[in-house]
C-alpha positions as CSV (number, residue, x, y, z in Angstrom):
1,X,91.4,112.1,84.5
2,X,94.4,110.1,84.6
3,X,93.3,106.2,85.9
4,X,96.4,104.1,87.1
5,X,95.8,100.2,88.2
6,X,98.4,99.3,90.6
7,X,99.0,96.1,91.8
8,X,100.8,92.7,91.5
9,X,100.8,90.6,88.3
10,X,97.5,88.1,88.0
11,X,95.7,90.3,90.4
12,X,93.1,91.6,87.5
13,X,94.8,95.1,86.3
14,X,94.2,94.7,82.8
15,X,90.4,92.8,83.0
16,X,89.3,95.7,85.2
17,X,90.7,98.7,82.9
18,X,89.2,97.0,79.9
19,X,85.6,96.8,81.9
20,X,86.8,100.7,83.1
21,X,87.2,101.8,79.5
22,X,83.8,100.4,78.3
23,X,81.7,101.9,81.5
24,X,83.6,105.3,81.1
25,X,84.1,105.3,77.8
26,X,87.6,106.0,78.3
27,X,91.1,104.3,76.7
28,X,93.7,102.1,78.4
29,X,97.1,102.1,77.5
30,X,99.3,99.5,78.3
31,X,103.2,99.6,78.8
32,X,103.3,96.1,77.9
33,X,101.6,96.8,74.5
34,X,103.6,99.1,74.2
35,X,107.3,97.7,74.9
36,X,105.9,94.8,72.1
37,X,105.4,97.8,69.1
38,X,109.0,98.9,70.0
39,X,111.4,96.7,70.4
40,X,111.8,93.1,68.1
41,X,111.2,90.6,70.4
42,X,114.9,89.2,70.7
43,X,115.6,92.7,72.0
44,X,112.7,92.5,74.9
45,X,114.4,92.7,78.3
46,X,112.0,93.5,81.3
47,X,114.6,95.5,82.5
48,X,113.9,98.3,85.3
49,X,115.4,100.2,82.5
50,X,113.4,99.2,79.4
51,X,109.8,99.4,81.8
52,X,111.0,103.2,82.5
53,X,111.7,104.1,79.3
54,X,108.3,102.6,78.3
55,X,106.6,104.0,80.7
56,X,108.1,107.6,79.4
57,X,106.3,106.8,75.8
58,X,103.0,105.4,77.2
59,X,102.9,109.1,79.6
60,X,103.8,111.0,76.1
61,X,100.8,109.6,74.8
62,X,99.1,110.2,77.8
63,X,100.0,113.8,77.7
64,X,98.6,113.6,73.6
65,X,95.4,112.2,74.6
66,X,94.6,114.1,77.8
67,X,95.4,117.1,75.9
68,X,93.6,116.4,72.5
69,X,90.4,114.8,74.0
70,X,90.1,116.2,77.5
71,X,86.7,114.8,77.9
72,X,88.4,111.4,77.4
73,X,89.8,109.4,80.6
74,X,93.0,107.7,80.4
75,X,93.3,104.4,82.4
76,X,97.5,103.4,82.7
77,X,97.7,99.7,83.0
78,X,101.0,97.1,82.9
79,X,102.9,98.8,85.8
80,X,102.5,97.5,88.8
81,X,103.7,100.9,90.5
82,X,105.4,99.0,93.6
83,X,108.3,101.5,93.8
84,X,107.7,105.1,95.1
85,X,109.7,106.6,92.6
86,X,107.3,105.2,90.0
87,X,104.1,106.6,91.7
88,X,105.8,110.1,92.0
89,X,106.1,109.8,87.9
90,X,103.0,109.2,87.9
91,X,101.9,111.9,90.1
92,X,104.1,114.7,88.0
93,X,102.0,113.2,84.9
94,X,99.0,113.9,86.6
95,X,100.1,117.3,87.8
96,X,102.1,118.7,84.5
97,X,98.6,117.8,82.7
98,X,96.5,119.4,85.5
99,X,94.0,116.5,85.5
100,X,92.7,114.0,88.6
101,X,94.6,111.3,89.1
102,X,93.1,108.1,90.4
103,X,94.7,105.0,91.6
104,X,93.1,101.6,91.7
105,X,95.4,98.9,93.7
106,X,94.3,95.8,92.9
107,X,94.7,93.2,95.0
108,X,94.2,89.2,95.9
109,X,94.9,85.9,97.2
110,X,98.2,84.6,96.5
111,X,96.2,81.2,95.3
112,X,94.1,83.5,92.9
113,X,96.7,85.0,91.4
114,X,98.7,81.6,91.0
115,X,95.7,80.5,89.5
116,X,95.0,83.0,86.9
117,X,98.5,83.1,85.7
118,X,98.8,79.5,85.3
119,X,95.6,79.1,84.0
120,X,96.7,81.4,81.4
121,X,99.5,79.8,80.0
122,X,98.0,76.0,79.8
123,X,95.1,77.4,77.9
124,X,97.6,78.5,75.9
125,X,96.9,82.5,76.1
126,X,99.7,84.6,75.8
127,X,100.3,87.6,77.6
128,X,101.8,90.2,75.6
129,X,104.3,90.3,78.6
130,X,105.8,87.1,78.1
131,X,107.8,87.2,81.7
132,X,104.6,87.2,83.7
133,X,104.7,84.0,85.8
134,X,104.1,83.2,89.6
135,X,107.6,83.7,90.2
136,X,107.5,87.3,88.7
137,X,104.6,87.6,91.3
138,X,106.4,86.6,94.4
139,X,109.5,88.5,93.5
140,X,107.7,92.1,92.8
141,X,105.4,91.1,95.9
142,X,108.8,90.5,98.2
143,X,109.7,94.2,97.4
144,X,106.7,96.1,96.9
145,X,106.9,99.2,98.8
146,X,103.2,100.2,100.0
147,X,101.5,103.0,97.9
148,X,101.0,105.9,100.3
149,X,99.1,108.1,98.2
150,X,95.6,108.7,98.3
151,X,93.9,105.0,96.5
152,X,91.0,102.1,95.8
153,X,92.4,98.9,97.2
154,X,90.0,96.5,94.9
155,X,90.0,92.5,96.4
156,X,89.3,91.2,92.8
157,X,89.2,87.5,95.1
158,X,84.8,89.2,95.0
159,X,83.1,89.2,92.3
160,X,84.1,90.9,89.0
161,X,80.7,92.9,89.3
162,X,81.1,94.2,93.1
163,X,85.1,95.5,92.3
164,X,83.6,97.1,89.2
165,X,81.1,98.8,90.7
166,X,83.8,100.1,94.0
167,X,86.1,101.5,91.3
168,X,83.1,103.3,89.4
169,X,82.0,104.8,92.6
170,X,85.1,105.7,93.4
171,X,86.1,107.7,90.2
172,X,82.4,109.4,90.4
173,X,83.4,110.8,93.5
């Protein structure tokens, strides 16, 4: 099955996929991972344009895994999938594969996910996505348009245990 964490920057996307992968034995891919093997740095943008086009590879190798290991899950992480256009990619993925797709929205506190990314940054951890800030937060969050399609909403405010548990049960199902 295809996996796909939605939500905001700092709101716990990648820590949940990497505890998804290890209960499910599955593999994330991440667009931000991927954008960094691509292009040299001084040629990063961030651009609506540049995620798209990553997005493209990272559902190529989607298509490669799904297809060469069908036992395996796939979990898509880096996008926050806040425009409907990006969700119906996503959805065609799914659909041209012929697999489930599942979406996890993660969610939380704006204080929470001020925290984390800060936190970050003056512990001196680098995010491969080196635009991910607060403000990057409140300007997705200003123009998210509301996932429609069937979804987990995951409060990752509870503890990490609880919102792993939710999502597990919720792929089982």
């Amino acid at each position: 099955m295809l996996i796909a964490l939605a939500g905001l920057p700092g709101t716990g996307k990648s820590t949940l996929g990497r505890l998804l992968a290890d209960a499910r034995a599955a593999i994330v891919l991440d667009k931000d991972t991927i954008r960094a093997s691509l292009f040299p740095t001084r040629m990063i943008e961030y651009s609506t344009r540049q995620d798209d086009f990553c997005m493209s590879i990272l559902f190529q190798v989607a298509s490669y895994m799904t297809r060469n290991h069908p036992s395996l899950d796939v979990i898509l992480d880096g996008r926050t999938f806040s425009h409907s256009y990006q969700v119906a990619a996503l959805e065609q993925v799914a659909k041209e594969l012929d697999v489930p797709l599942k979406i996890i929205e993660c969610i939380c506190s704006d204080e929470t996910a001020r925290h984390r990314l800060a936190h970050r940054e003056k512990m001196g951890e680098e995010h491969v996505a080196a635009n991910r800030d607060f403000t990057l937060y409140l300007s997705i969050k200003a123009r998210f348009e509301p996932i429609r399609e069937p979804k987990l909403v995951v409060n990752t405010d509870n503890e990490l245990a609880q919102c792993l548990a939710l999502c597990l049960n919720y792929l089982s199902a």
